[in-house]
N, C-alpha and C positions, 0 to 999 in steps of 0.2 A: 253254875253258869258254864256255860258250852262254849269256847270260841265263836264260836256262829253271833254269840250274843252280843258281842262288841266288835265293832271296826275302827282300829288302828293306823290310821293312815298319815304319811307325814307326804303333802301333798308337792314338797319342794325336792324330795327325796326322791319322789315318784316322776317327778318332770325330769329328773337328771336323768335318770336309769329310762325313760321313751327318749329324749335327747340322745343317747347314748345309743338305742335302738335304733332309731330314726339316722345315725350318722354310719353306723355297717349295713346296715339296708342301701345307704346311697357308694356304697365301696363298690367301684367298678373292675372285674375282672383285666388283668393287659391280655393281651391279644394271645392265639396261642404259637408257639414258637416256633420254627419252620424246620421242619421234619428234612433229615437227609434224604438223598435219592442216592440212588443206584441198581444196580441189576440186581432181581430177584427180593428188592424191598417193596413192591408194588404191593401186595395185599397187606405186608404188614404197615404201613404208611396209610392204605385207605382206611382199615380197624382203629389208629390208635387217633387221625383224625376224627372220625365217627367219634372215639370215647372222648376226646377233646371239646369236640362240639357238643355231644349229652354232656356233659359237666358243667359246659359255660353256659348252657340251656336251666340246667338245675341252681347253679348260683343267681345265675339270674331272676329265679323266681322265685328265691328264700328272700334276696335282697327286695323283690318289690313286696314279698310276705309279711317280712320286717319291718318296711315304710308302713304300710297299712297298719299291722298292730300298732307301730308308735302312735300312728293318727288315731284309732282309737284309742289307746290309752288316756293322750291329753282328752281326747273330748269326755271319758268319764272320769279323769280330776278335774273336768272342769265342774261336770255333772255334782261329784263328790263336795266340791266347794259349795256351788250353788244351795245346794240340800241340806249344806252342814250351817250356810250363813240362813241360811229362812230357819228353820229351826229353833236355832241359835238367839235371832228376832222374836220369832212366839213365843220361847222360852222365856226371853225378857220381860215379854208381856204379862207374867203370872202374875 
């Protein structure tokens, strides 16, 4: 028997760990912090804004990456429920 053959799933186990996805997906970045001024910091000030902005650009869209997975996650434990109670009923049926 091949792994592939059986699935294993504790589906209260699986709700915790998308709960747990679904709640760093919603962690909002704070603002970013305000850069010194003075003479001769103008290009480096505009560069590490740029790299400030792409960063909070990229969190941003792991954390909405991450809601989604969670969202699909529960919908196939719920899927996973579903398919294991009908089953479960036919089987009764024998």
């Amino acid at each position: 028997m091949s792994l592939l053959d059986e699935l294993d799933l504790d589906p209260d186990h699986a709700r915790r760990l998308a709960a747990e996805l679904l709640r760093s997906g919603e962690v909002r970045t704070p603002p970013p912090p305000s850069l010194i001024d003075g003479p001769g910091l103008h290009r480096f000030r505009t560069a590490a804004t740029a790299a400030i902005a792409a960063s909070l650009r990229r969190g941003e869209r792991a954390g909405e990456r991450a809601c989604e997975l969670a969202e699909s996650s529960y919908s196939s434990i719920s899927a996973y429920e579903f398919s294991d109670a009908g089953l479960a009923a036919r089987l009764g049926r024998l």
